[in-house]
NUNU-142783 format. One record per residue (C-alpha): x, y, z; residue in three letters. Coordinates in steps of 0.05 Angstrom, whole numbers, padded with zeros to 5 digits, always signed. Example, Ala and Ser with C-alpha at 12.3 -4.5 7.8 and 13.67 -1.06 7.14 Angstrom:
residues 2
+00246-00090+00156Ala;+00273-00021+00143Ser;
This chain:
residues 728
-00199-02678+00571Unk;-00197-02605+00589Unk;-00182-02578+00529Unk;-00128-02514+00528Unk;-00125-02457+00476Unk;-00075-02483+00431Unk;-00019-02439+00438Unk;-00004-02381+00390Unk;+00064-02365+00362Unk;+00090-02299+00386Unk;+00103-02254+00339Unk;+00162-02199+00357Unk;+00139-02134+00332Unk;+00194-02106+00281Unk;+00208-02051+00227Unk;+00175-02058+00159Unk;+00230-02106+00113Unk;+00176-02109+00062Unk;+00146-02175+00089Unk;+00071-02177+00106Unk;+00052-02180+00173Unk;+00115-02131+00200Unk;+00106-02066+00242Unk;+00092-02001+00204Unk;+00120-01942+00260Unk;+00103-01888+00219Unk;+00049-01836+00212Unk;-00013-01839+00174Unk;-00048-01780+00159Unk;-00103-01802+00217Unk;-00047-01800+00265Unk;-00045-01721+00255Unk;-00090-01670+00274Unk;-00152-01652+00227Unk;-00152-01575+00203Unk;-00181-01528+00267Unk;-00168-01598+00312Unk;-00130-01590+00380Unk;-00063-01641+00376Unk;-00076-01667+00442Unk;-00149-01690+00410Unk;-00168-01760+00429Unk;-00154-01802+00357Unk;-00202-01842+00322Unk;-00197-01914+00352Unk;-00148-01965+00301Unk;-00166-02033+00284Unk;-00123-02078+00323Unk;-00099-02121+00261Unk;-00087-02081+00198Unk;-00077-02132+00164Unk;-00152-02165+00189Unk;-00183-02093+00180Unk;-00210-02104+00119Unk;-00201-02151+00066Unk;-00168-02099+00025Unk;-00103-02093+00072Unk;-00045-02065+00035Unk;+00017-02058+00041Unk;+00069-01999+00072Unk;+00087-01974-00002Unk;+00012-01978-00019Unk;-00007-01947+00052Unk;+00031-01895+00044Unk;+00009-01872-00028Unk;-00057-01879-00002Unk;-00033-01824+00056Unk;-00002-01780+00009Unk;-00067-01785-00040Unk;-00109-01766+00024Unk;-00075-01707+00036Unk;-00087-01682-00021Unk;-00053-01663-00093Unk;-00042-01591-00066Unk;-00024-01597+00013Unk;+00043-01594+00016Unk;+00049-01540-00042Unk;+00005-01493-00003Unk;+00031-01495+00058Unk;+00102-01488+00021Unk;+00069-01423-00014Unk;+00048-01388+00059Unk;+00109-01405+00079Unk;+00154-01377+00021Unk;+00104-01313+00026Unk;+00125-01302+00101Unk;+00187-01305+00098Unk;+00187-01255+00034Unk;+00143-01207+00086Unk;+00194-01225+00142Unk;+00257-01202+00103Unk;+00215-01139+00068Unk;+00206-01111+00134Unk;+00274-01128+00161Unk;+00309-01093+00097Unk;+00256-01033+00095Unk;+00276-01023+00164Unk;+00349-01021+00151Unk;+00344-00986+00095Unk;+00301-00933+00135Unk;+00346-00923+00196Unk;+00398-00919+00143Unk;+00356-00864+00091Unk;+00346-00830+00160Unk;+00419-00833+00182Unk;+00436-00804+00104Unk;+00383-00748+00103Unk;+00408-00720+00174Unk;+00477-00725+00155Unk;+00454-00685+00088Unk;+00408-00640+00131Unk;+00474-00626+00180Unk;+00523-00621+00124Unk;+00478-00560+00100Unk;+00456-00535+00165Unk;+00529-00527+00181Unk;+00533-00478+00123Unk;+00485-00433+00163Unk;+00495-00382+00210Unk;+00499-00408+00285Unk;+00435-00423+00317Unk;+00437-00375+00370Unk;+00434-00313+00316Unk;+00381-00347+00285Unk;+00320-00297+00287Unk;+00258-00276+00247Unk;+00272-00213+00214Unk;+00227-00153+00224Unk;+00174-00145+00182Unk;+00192-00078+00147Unk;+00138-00024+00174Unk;+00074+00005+00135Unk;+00061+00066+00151Unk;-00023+00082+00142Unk;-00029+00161+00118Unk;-00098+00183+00140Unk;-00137+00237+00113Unk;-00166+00297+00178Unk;-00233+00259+00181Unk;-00193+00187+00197Unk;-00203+00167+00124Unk;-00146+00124+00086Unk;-00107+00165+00037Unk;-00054+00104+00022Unk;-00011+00061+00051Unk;+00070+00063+00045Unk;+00125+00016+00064Unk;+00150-00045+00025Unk;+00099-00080+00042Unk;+00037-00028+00018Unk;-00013-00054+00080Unk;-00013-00066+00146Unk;+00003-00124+00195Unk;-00060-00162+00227Unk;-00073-00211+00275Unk;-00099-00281+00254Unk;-00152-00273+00300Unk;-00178-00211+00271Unk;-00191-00243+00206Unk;-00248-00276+00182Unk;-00243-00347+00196Unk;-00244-00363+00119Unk;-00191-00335+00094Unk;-00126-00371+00126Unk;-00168-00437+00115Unk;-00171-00425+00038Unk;-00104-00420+00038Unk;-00089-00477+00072Unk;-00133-00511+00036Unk;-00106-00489-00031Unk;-00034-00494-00017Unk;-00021-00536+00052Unk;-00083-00583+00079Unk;-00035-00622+00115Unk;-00015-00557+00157Unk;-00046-00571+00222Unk;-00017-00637+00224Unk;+00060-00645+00198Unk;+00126-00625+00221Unk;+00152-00576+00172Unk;+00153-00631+00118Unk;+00094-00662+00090Unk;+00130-00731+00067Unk;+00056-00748+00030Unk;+00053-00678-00002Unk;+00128-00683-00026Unk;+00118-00757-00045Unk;+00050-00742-00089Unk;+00088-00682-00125Unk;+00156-00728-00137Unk;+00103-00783-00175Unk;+00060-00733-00206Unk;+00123-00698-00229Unk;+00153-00761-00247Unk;+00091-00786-00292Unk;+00083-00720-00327Unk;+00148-00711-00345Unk;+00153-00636-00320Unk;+00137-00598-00262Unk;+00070-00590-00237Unk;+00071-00602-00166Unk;+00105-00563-00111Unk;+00120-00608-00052Unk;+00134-00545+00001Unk;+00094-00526+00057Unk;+00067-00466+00083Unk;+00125-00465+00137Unk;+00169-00484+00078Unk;+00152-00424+00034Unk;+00155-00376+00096Unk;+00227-00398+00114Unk;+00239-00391+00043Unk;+00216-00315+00047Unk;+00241-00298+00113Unk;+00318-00326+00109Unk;+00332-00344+00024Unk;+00351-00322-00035Unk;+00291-00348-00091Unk;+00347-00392-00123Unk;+00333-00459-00146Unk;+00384-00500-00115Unk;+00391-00559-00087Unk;+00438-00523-00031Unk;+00379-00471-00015Unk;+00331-00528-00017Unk;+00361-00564+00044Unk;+00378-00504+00082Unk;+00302-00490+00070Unk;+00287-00556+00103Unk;+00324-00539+00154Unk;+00295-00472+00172Unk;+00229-00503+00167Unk;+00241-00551+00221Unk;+00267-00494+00258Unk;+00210-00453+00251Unk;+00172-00502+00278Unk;+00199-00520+00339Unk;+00205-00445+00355Unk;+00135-00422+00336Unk;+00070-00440+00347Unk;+00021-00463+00279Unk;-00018-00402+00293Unk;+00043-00354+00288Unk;+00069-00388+00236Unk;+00011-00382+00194Unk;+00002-00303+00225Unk;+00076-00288+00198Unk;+00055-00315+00130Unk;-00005-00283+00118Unk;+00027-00217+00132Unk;+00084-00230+00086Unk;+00068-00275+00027Unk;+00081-00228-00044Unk;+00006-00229-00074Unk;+00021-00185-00140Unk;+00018-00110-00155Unk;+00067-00095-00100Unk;+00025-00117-00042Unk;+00054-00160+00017Unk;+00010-00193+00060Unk;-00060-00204+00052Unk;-00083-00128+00072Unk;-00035-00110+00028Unk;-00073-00141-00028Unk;-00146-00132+00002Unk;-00135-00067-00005Unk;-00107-00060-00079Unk;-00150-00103-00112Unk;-00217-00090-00064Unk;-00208-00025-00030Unk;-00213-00055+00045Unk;-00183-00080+00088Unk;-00161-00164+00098Unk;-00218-00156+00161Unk;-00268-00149+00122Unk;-00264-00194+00062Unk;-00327-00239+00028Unk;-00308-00314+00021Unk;-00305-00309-00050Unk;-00258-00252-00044Unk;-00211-00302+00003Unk;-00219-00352-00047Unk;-00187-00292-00100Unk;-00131-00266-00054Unk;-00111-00350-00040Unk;-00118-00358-00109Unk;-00063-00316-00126Unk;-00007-00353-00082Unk;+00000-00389-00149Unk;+00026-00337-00201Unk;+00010-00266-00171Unk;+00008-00239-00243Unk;-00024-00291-00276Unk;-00086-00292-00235Unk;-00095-00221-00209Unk;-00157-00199-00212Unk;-00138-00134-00248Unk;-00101-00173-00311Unk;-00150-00223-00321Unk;-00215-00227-00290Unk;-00231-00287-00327Unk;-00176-00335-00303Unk;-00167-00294-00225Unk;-00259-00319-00219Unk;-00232-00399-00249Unk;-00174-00403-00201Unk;-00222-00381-00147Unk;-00272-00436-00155Unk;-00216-00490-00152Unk;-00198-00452-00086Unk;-00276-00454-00067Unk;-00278-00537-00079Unk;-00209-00550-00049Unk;-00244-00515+00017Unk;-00305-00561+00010Unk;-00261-00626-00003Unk;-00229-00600+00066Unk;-00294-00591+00112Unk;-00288-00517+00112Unk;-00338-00507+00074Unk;-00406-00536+00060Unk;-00454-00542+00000Unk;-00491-00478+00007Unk;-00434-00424+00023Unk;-00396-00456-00040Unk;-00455-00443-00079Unk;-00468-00369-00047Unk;-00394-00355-00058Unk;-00401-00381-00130Unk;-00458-00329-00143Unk;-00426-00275-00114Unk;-00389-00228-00155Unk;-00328-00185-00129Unk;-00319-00111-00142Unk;-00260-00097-00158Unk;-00231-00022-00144Unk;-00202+00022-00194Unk;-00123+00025-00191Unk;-00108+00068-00130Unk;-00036+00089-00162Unk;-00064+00134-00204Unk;-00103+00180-00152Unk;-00072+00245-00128Unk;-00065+00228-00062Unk;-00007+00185-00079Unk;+00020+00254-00087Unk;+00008+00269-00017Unk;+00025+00204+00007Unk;+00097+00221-00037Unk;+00105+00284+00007Unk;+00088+00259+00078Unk;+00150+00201+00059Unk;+00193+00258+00040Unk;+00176+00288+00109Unk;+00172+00227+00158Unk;+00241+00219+00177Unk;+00250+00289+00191Unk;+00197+00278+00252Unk;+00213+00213+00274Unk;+00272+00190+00250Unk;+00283+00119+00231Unk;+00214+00071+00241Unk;+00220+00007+00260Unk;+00142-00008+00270Unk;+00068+00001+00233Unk;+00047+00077+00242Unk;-00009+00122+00225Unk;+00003+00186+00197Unk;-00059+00235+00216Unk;-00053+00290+00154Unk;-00098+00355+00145Unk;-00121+00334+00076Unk;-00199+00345+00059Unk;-00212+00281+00015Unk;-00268+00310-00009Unk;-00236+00368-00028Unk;-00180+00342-00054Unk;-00224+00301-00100Unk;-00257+00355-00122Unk;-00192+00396-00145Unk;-00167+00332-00179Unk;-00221+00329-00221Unk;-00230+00410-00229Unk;-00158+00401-00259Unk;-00161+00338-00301Unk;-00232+00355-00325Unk;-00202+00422-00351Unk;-00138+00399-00377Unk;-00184+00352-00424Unk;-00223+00400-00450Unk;-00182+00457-00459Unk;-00111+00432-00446Unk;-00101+00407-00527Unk;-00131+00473-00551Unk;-00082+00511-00505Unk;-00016+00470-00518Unk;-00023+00461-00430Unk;-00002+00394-00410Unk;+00010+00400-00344Unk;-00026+00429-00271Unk;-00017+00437-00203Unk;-00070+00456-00144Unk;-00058+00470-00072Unk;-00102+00495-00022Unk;-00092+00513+00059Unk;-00132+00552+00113Unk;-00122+00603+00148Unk;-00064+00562+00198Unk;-00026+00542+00140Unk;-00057+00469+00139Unk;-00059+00431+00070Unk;-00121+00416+00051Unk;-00115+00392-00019Unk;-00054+00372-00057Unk;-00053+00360-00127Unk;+00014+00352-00161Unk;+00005+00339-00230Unk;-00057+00311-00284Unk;-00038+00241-00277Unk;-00006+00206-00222Unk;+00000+00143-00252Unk;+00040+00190-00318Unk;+00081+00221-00280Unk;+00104+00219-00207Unk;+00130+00297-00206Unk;+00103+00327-00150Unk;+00103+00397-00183Unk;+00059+00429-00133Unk;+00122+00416-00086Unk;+00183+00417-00119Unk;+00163+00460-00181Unk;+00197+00527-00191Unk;+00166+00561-00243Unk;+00159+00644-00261Unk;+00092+00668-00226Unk;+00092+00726-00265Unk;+00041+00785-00247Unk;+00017+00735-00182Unk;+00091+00759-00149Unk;+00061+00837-00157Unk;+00016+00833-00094Unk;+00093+00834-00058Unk;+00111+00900-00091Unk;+00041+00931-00076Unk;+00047+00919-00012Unk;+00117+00942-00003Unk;+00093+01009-00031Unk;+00032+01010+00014Unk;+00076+00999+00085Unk;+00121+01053+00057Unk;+00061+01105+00056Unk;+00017+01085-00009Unk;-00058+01082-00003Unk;-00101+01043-00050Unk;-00129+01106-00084Unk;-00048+01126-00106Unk;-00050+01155-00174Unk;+00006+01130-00221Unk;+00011+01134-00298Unk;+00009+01077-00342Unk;+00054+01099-00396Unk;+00113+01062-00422Unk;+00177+01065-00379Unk;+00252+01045-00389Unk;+00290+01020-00331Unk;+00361+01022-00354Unk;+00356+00971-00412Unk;+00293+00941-00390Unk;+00227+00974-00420Unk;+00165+00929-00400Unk;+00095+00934-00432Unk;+00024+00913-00412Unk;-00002+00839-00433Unk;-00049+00891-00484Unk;+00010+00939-00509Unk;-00039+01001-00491Unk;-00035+01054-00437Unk;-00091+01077-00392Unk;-00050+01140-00367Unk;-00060+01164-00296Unk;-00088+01107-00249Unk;-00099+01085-00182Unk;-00062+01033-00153Unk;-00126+00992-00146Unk;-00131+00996-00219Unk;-00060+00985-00236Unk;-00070+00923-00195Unk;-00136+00899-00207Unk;-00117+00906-00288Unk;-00047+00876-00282Unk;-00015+00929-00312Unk;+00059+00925-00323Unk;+00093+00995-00323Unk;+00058+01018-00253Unk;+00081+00941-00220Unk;+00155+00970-00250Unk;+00150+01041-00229Unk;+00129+01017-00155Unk;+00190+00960-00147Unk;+00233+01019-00171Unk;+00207+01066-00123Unk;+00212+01018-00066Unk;+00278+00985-00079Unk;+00277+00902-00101Unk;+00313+00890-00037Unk;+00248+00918-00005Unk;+00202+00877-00045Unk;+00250+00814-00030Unk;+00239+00833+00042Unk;+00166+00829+00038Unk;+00163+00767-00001Unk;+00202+00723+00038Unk;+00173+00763+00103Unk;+00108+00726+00083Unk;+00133+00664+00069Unk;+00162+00657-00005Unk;+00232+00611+00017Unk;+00256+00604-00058Unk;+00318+00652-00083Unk;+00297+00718-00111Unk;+00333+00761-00155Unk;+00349+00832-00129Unk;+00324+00865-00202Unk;+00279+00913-00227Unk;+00245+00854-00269Unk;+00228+00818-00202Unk;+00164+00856-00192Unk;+00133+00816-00258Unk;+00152+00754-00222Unk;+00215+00736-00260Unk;+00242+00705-00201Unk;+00217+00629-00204Unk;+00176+00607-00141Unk;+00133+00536-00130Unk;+00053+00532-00120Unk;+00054+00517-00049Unk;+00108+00567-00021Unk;+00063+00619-00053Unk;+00003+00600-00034Unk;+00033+00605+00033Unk;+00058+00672+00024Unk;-00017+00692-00001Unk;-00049+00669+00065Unk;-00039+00724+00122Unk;-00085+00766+00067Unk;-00131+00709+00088Unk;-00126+00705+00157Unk;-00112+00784+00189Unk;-00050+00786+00168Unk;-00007+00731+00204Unk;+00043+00687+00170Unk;+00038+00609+00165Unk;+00087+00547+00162Unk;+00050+00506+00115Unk;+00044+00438+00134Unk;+00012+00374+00123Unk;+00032+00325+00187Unk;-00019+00335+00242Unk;+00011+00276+00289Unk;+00047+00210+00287Unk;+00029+00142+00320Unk;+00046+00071+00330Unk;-00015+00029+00315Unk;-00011+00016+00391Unk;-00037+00095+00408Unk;+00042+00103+00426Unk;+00043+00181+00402Unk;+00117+00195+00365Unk;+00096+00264+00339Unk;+00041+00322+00353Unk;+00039+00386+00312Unk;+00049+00446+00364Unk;+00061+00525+00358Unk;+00041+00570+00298Unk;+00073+00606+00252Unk;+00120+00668+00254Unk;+00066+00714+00281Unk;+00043+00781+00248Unk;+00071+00802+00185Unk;+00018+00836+00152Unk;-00006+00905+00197Unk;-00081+00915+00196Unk;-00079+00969+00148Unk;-00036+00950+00099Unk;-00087+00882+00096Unk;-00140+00923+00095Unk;-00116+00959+00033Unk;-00083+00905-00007Unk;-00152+00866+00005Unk;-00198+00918-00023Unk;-00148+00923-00080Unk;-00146+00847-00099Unk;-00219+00839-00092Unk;-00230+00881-00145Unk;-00184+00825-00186Unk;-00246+00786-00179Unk;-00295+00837-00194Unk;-00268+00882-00246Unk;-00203+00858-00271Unk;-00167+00806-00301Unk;-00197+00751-00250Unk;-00271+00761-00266Unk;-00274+00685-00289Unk;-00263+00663-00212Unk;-00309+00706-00176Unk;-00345+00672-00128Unk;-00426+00690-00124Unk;-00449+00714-00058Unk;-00378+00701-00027Unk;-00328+00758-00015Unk;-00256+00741-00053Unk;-00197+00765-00066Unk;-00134+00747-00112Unk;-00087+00753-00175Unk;-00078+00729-00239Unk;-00007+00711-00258Unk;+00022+00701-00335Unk;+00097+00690-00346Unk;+00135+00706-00412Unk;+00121+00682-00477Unk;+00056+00652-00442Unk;+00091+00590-00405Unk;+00064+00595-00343Unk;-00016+00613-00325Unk;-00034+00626-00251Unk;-00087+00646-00205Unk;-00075+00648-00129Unk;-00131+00673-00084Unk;-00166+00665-00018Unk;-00234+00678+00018Unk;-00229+00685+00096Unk;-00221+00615+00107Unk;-00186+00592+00051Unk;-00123+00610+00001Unk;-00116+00566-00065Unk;-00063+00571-00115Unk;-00069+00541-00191Unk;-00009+00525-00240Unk;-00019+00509-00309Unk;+00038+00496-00358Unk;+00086+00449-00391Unk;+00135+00409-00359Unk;+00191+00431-00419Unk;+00168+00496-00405Unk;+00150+00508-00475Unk;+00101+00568-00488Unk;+00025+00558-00487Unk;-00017+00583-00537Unk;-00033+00643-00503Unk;-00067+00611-00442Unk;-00065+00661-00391Unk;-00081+00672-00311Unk;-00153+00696-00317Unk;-00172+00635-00353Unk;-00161+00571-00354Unk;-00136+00574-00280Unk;-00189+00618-00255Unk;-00239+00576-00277Unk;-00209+00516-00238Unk;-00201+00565-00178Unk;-00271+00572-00180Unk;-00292+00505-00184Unk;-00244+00475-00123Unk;-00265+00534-00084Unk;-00338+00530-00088Unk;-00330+00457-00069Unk;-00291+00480-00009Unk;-00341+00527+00015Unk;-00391+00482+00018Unk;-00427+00486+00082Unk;-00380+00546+00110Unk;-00412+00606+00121Unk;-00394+00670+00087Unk;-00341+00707+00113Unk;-00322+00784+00098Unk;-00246+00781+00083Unk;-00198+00812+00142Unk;-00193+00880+00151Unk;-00229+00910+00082Unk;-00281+00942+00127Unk;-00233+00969+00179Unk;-00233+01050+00185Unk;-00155+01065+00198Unk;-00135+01096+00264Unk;-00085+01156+00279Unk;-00027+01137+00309Unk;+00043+01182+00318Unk;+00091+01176+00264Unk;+00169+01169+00271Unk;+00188+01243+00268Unk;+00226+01264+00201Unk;+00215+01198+00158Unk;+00132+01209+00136Unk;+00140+01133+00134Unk;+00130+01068+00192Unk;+00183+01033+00192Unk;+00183+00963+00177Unk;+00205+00937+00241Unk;+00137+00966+00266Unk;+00096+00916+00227Unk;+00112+00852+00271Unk;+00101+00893+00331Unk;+00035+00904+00307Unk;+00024+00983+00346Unk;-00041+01001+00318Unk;-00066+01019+00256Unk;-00009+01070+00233Unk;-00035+01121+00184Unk;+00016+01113+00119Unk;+00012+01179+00077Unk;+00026+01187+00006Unk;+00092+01221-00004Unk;+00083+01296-00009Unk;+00010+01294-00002Unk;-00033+01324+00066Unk;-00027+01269+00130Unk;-00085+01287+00171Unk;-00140+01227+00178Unk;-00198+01260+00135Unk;-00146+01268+00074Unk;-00134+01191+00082Unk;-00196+01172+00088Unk;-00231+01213+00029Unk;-00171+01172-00016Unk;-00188+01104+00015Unk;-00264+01111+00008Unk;-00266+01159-00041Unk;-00295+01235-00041Unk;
């Protein structure tokens, strides 16, 4: 028989219950995805009886051992690690961003508090930078710079590229690129700080340091620091990087009283910021440090260290490259002699003293255009200081003044003492000292307009005026004289009998006529120059003998500018006109040339070059002068002490003729040579004011010719004066 397939027991497919043969539902690790496999990857086929698989067939406990073994000893674990590490990342970020938003929140609210202790926002303003004004010498040459800030205000674009990048690259590389605040400058300086226990790092920016300058006090407070902060970020939302980094350059304190880097060019290299080297940028950055520590002019030494650590900081920036650090390196700065010690700062002093009289207040950088001859005024300083060294200690003289003008009253040299950098005195200025037989030119020439000729005869023999009985410097009489010898020979009694003869109030008249401003004493003792006058006011008085007899204003100021050509001030008009009538110059110029020739002022005669002048020698020896003049230039020299103690016998005709001599020879250099005004000059009749025999003095500014002044009792007619003037 047809045979049928014996018929199989169904089995019902259950849940494990331990017994062989039962339904395992669970996964085995080849029901998952290998590592990099898609899930939806077709599996690797099963055997349709597990338990016929192999003869090996185990059971669900052992199965899944056998799973967990295949999986590995460190599966699980690791993916419990990356997990754990995630979620650690996760919540880092989550709380670093709270706790930002929230450090953000508290520094604004700090930033507020403080910036509601400042003035309003609106009033908020950069404050003027106070004005320099740039004194010039006549030939456009610096003489020195004044202000607060001792230079002048440039443009970034006008300096050389090098010099704002070494200071940013010293003190702020992050400039270009932050906000105000450099969070990874400030964060550096809190951990170096931190890990060296003291300060060491500064954390503030260049915007940081200019607010600081501009708006604060230099406190160290926690207060100032905020509202510094504060400023910053206001700073830079109003200005540009460029003008921020212009205003600081022009401001920033660099040591020895210089603000700005001009300023400091200037003092430590004699030029301007313009026109600096790169190692001399790499100096002037340098000192944002410690001013004092590393100026060049304390300590040469540590000022060339800092400015090699400036030199690599510009390299580690990309400012620089290999070779111009190594030219820089080799290169050696010259550093100028102190400039506060020159006598120019003397006539830098004076034009301050005068400014505001011209212009008023300033509010802007101006040049001062001056008359001074630098190299003239050199030459005097030296004259003086050269002479004060050599002689001064043998002649108890500690002290000098010089001052020299042309024939318009223009200053041409000014020196007001030996030593600026000693003493600040301007004594050529403000001095008021007895010029002794220098004030007798006044009383000669009062006798002269009142009818006295240069051949006069008057006895030198002693005299007593009232209680006052004056003797020559030599205590010896030369009896009957003229008045060019009396003059030339500075002799006392004739100078006495003359001011008596004439009236003081006369002689005051003349004086001040010519210019002497100071107060003079209405005595017979004025005609020895008891009456105390300074250098310059008679130097002044002694130029219309220079210049044909016409009387000056001296001054110094030739014009006043902005540095934008704006013109504030121009010198205009000339001085009070004639005071001097040709005559009368032409005889008290042949009398004080003999001064020179044969008299007490032989020391400063001048070789090849008419000259005229006066010794001068107060009592007990505590003044020495000479005053004197060519036709194109009037000089005056003081010697003395400032105590006004007595010399040892240093008198006019020595010590300051010789340094006459010296500052006018280098004066005259290149002039030509010039006969002096009216010594040639024949004298011309004119009518004289019936009944007097004299021309009155209101006929000397009206200048009406040549009058013809007789002696007093002596023949009037033109031959008899001219046989006394020319002799014969």
């Amino acid at each position: 028989m047809t045979g049928r397939p014996p018929k199989r027991q169904r089995i019902e497919p259950r849940f494990h219950d331990g017994e062989s043969g039962s339904l395992d539902m669970r996964l085995t690790a080849e029901d998952r995805p290998a590592a990099g496999q898609r899930p939806n990857a077709p599996r690797k086929a099963k055997p349709a009886n597990r338990q016929n698989a192999s003869s090996g067939s185990r059971s669900g406990p052992a199965r899944r051992k056998s799973a967990k073994s295949r999986r590995g000893k460190g599966g699980r674990k690791r993916r419990g690690g990356n997990s754990r590490l995630l979620r650690f990342v996760k919540r880092g970020a989550y709380w670093s961003a709270v706790l930002g938003i929230w450090g953000i929140v508290v520094v604004a609210g700090v930033l507020g508090y403080y910036a509601a202790h400042l003035p309003p926002t609106s009033e908020w303003a950069v404050p003027k930078r106070p004005p320099n004004i740039r004194i010039v010498s006549a030939s456009g040459h610096l003489i020195a710079n004044r202000g607060d800030t001792g230079g002048e205000a440039v443009r970034l674009e006008q300096l050389p590229h090098y010099l704002p990048e070494a200071v940013m690259a010293i003190e702020d590389r992050r400039f270009r690129s932050h906000f105000g605040i450099d969070p990874i400058g400030l964060a550096r300086a809190v951990f170096v700080n931190a890990s060296s226990g003291r300060l060491v790092q500064g954390g503030s920016t260049l915007t940081q340091q200019l607010a600081k300058n501009l708006f604060l006090e230099p406190d160290r407070t926690f207060s100032r620091k905020m509202q510094e902060v504060v400023l910053s970020l206001w700073l830079e939302q109003k200005f540009s990087k460029d003008e921020i980094l212009e205003m600081y350059l022009n401001r920033v304190y660099l040591g020895a009283g210089a603000y700005g880097v001009d300023a400091a060019a200037r003092r430590y290299f004699g030029k301007s910021a313009r026109l600096v080297t790169l190692n001399e940028a790499a100096i002037l950055a340098g000192l944002l440090k410690a001013p004092s520590r590393y100026a060049p002019t304390n300590n040469p030494k540590l000022s060339e260290e800092r400015a090699q650590t400036v030199l690599l900081a510009m390299h580690d920036a990309g400012y620089i490259d290999d070779d111009q650090v190594k030219v820089a390196l080799a290169e050696t700065a010259t550093i100028v002699a102190n400039r506060q010690t020159s006598s120019e700062n003397y006539v830098a002093d004076w034009v301050m003293e005068l400014l505001p009289g011209y212009v008023g207040s300033i509010d802007t950088d101006v040049i001062v255009d001056t008359t001074i001859d630098l190299d003239l005024q050199h030459a005097a300083e030296r004259s003086l200081r050269t002479a004060l060294a050599s002689e001064g200690g043998k002649l108890a003289v500690s002290q000098g003044a010089v001052v020299t003008l042309d024939g318009s009253g223009a200053v041409k040299a000014l020196i007001g003492g030996a030593n600026y950098a000693r003493s600040q005195y301007n004594r050529a200025i403000h001095a008021r000292r007895q010029p002794g037989s220098a004030f007798k030119p006044f009383v000669y020439l009062a006798a002269v307009e009142q009818g006295l000729t240069p051949e006069t005869i008057r006895v030198d023999e002693p005299v007593r005026i009232g209680n006052w009985a004056p003797q020559n410097y030599t205590r010896k009489y030369r009896g009957p004289v003229t008045l060019t010898e009396a003059l030339s020979l500075s002799l006392n009694t004739v100078a006495a009998r003359l001011a008596q003869e004439v009236g003081p109030a006369r002689v005051i008249d003349t004086a001040q006529r010519l210019g002497i401003s100071s107060p003079l004493q209405k005595n017979a003792s004025i005609a020895l120059g008891t009456s105390e006058v300074t250098p310059l006011e008679i130097a002044a008085a002694f130029v219309p003998f220079s210049n044909g007899g016409y009387g000056v204003v001296p001054h110094v100021i030739r014009s006043i500018r902005t540095m934008k050509g704006k013109l504030l001030y121009s010198r205009k008009g000339d001085g009070p006109g004639r005071v001097i009538d040709p005559y009368s110059l032409g005889a008290m110029n042949r009398m004080m040339a003999e001064t020179l020739s044969t008299g007490t002022g032989r020391a400063a005669e001048l070789e090849g070059r008419p000259a005229a002048g006066k010794t001068g020698t107060s009592q007990d020896f505590r003044d020495g002068w000479f005053i004197g003049y060519t036709g194109q230039l009037t000089t005056a020299v003081w010697i003395g002490n400032d105590d006004n103690s007595p010399t040892k016998r240093a008198t006019g005709g020595s010590l300051p003729a010789r340094i006459w001599k010296d500052v006018m020879v280098a004066g005259h250099d290149g002039l030509p040579v010039s006969a002096l005004p009216g010594i040639y000059e024949a004298p011309v009749q004119v009518a004289e004011p019936a009944g007097s025999g004299l021309v009155p003095p209101g006929r000397i500014g009206d200048d009406p010719g040549r009058p013809i002044l007789p002696e007093p009792g002596k023949g009037r007619g033109p031959l008899n004066l001219l046989q006394r003037i020319f002799g014969g």
